[in-house]
N, C-alpha and C positions, 0 to 999 in steps of 0.2 A: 586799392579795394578790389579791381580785378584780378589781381593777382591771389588774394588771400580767397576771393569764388573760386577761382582756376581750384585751388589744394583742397579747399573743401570739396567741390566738384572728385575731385581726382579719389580723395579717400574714400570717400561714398562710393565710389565706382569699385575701388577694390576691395571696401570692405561686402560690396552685393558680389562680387566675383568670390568670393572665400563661400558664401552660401551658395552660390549658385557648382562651386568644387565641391561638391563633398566639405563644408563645412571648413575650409582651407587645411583640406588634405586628410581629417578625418573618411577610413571609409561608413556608407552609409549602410544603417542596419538593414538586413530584411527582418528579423523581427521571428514573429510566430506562425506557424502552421495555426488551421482548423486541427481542432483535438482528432485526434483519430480514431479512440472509440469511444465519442461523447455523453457527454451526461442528459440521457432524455426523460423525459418525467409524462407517461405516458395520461391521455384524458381517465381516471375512473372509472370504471362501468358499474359503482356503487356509492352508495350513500349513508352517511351514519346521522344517529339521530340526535335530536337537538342538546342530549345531557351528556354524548360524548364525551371522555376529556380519556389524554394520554400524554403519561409523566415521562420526563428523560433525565436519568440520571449521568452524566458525567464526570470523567475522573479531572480534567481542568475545563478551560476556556476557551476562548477562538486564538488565545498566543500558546495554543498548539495543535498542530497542524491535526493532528491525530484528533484529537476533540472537533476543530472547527470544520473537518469533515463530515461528522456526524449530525453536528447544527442544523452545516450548510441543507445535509441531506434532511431532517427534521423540519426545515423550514421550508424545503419544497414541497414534502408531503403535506403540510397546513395550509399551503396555498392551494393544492391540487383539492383537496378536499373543501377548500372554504371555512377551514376551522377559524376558531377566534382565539386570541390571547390568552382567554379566562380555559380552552380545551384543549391546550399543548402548553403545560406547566413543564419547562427546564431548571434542573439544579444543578450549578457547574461545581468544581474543585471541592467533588465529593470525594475523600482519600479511600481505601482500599480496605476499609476496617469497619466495626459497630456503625461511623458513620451513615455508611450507604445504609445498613437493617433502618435506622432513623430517616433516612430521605425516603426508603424505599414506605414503609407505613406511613411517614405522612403523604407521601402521592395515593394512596391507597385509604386512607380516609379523608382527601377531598374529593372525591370519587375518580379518580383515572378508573378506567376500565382495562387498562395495559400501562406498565411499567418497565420500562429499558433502561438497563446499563449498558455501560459500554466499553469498560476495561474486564482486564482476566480477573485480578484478585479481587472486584466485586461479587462473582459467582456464590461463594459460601452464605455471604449476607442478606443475596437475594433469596437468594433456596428457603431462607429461616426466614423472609417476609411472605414466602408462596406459604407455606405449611400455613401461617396461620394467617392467611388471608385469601382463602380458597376459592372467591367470587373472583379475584382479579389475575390476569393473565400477568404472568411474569415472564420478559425475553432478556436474551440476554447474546450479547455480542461477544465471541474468542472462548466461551466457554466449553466444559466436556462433561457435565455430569446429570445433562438432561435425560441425555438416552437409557442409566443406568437408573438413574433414582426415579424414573418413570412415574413419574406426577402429571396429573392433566394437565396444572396450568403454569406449568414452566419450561421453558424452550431456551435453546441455542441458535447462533446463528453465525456463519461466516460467507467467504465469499470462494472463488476457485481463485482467489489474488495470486495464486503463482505461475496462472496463465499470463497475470499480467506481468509479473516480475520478469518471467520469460522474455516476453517483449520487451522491455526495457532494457534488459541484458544483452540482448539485438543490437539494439541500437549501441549500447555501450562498448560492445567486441568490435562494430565497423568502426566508430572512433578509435579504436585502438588498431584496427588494421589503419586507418590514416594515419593515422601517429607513426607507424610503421615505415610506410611508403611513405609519407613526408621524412622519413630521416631524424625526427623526433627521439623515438628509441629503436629497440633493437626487438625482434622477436621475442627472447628470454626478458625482455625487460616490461612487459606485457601487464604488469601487476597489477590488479584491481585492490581498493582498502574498501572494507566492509565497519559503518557505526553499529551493532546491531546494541539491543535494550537488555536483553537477557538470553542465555543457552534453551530460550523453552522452543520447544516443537514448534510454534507461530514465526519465529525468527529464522530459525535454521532450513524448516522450508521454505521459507521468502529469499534467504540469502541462497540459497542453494540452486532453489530454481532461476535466479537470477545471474549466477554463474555459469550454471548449462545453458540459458540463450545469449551469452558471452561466448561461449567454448565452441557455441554451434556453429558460432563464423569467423573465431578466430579461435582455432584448435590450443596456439601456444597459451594461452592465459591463464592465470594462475590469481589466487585471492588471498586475502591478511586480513582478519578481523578480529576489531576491537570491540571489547563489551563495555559497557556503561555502566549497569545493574541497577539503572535507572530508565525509566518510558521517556521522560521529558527532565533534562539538566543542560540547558543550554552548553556553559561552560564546558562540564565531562565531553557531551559531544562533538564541543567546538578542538577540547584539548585531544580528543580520539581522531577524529581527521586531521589532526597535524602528525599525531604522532605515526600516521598510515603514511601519510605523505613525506614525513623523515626519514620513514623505512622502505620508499622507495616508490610507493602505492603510486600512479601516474593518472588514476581515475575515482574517483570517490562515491560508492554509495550508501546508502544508511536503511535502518529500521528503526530508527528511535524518530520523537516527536519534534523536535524544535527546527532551529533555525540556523543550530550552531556547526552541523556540516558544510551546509549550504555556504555560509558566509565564509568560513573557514577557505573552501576552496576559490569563492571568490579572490580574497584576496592573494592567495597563493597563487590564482593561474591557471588552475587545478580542473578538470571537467569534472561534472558534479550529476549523479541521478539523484532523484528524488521522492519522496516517498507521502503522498496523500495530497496532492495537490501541486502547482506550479512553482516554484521558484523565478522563473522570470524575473519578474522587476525587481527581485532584489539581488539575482545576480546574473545578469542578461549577457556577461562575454562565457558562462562556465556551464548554466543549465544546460540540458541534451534533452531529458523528457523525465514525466512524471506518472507512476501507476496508483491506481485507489481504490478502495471500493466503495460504490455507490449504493449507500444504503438504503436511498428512497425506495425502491421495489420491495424491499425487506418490510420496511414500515408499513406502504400503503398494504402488503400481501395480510399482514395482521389487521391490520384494519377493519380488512376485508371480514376478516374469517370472524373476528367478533362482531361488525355489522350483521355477517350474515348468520350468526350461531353455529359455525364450524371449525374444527378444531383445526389447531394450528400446531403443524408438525412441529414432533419433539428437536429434530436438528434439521436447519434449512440451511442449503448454499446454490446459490445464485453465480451464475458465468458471465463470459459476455452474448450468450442468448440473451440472458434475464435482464441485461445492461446494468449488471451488477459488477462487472469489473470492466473499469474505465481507461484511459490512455490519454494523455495531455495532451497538445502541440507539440511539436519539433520546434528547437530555435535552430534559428537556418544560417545562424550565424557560427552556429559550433558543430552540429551534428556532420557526419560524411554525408558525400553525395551518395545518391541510391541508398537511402536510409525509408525513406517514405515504399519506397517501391518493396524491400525486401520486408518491410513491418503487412504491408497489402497480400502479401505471397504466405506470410506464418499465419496469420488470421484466419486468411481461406481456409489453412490444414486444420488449425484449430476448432474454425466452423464446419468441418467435414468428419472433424474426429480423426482422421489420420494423425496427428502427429499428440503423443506424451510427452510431457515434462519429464516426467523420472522412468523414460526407457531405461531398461535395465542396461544396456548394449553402451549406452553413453556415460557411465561413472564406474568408480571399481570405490572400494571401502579397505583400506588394509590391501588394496593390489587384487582384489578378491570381487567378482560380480557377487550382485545378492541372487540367492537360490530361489528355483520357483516357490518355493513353498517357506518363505518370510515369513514371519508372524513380528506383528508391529506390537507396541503398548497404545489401545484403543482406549480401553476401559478407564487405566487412568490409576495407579496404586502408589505409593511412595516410594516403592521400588522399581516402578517404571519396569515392571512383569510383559513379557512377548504376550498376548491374548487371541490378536487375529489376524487370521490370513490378509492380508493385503495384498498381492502379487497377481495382476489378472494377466490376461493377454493368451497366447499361445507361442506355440514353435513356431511355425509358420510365418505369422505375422507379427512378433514380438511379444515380451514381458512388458510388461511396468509396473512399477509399483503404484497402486492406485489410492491417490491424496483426496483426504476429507469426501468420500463417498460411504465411511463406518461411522463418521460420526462427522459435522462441522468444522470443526476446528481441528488445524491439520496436527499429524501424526509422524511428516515425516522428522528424525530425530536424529541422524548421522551427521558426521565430518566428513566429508568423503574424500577422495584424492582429489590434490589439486588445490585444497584449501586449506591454510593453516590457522585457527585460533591462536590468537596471541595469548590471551588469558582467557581464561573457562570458567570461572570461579561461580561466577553469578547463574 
């Protein structure tokens, strides 16, 4: 009988020594950073009145990422306000057609006083529920045709997200110089794969800016991207990070909606950025960090303007002044060392105004800088016509091409060196 206490005795002993190792040899996680440039949701300095109500149209659900930002961000502004249930009326997996004109009037005849979409190809439907529903404010998120059709009660609105994409590009190039000095790969093998949703102006300058804060600190890096021609296809996107990561892609980031990047690289191995939120706990050895924008300030700013009877600009975008463009945690299990340090160093320029995204001096097009005197397509025509100067800056102290300051919703619309499209079609 003492002998059989002795072994049990003995097991117990070594099964608490395997916990008290590291889990018997497992190392232990450190886990997450504090977000870096967090999501604050500042007190009101107003008040709206008791018959309030304001609609949200959405193109899906919270099982996509892209939608359930918009929620998350609509559900702070209801708290911050004190609204109730019956005066933040949501309608999800509204498709991109006649639908939305139908959600958008019936938000507008139970009386919303403001009405939000939140995908591009809503914009046409909503425009045709502004015209004849003149009492109620119409906003709209990714859109371009406020500034031109100049209607009182219809508005645009985006964020400066290629600040944030920048940062995350950061982070993404020091993993890749790790990967370097670890022996991993080789300088020339540096490749980043890009999921994006479709070739429009929204995508190309998110993927774009997100390769120049890649290039900023690892010069050799180069990009491959895949289209989807879809926002949210789990599958498509799950089979487009594989196929980046077949062709050699050693880092993964996306612009489409789901989950199917993300997982993809998990199981591959694969480091992974991410696009509107955290990845974490679903793939905690591969996330690095996640950019988004934070749409609360957007919302509570309309609010405002209809509490107070003032008009609300035709195109708004919000920075990270506005704490409209956001930045995750670091998982500290995957990101390089001095990653936190050099994200605190770009911020300061960016809160100084020193440093642009699309300095002219940092990309070439065809081998070729762009000319001071650029003219982008703002306006917006089917043949995607040059219209306005976009190029500010000086000699002196540089060009840039200057994003979403003509209108919201960005403009920049190049391939530039350094990136290859796999397929263009969409």
């Amino acid at each position: 009988m003492k002998k059989i206490l002795s072994l049990v005795l003995m097991l117990a002993l070594l099964a608490g020594s395997c916990l008290v190792f590291a889990s018997c040899g497992e190392t232990e996680r450190k886990g997450m950073t504090e977000d870096i440039l967090p999501i604050n949701t500042p007190t009101p300095d107003f008040t709206v009145d008791a018959d309030f109500k304001i609609g949200f149209i959405f193109l899906h659900d919270e099982n996509s990422t892209y939608d359930k930002n918009f929620i998350d961000a609509a559900n702070r502004m209801k708290t911050a306000l004190g609204l109730t249930d019956e005066q933040v009326i949501m309608k999800t997996n509204i498709p991109e057609g006649d639908e939305c004109y139908t959600a958008a009037a019936d938000l507008a005849g139970q009386g919303c006083k403001i009405v939000f979409a939140d995908s591009f190809g809503h914009e046409p439907f909503l425009l045709q529920a502004a015209r004849e529903f003149s009492n109620v404010q119409f906003c709209h998120a990714t859109g371009t045709m406020a500034h031109t059709k100049d209607l009182p009660n219809f508005h645009n609105a985006f964020a400066s997200i290629y600040e944030g994409r920048y940062l995350a590009g950061v982070v993404a190039g020091l993993k890749l110089n790790a990967m370097i000095a670890e022996g991993k790969i080789t300088n020339d093998e540096a490749v980043i794969g890009y999921v994006g949703a479709f070739t429009y102006a929204e995508v190309r300058s998110g993927l774009t800016s997100f390769f120049l804060g890649a290039r900023s600190v690892c010069p050799t890096a180069t990009m491959k991207v895949q289209y989807t021609g879809s926002w949210y296809d789990e599958g498509k996107e799950q089979e487009a990070a594989n196929a980046l990561i077949n062709a050699g892609c050693v880092l993964i980031s996306q612009h489409a909606d789901s989950m199917g990047a993300p997982s993809a690289c998990e199981v591959a191995g694969v480091p992974n950025v991410s696009y509107n939120g955290s990845t974490y706990a679903a793939a905690p050895d591969t996330f690095l960090v996640s950019s988004a924008i934070n749409w609360t300030p957007y919302f509570l700013y309309i609010a405002k303007c209809v509490a107070n009877g003032t008009a609300i600009a035709h195109d708004w975008c919000g920075g990270i002044a506005e704490g409209a463009v956001v930045l995750s945690g670091l998982n500290q299990d995957a990101v390089a060392d001095g990653t936190k340090a050099k994200l605190d160093e770009v911020i300061a320029q960016f809160r100084a105004g020193t440093l642009h995204v699309f300095a002219l001096n940092t990309f070439t097009v065809n081998g070729q800088q762009l000319p001071a005197d650029y003219m982008a397509d703002v306006d917006t025509d089917a043949a995607y016509t040059a219209d306005t100067a976009v190029i500010k800056g000086d000699a002196t102290n540089g060009y840039y091409f200057s994003e979403s300051t003509e209108r919201s919703a960005p403009y920049f619309n190049m391939c530039i060196d350094g990136i290859t499209e796999l397929n263009s079609k969409f």
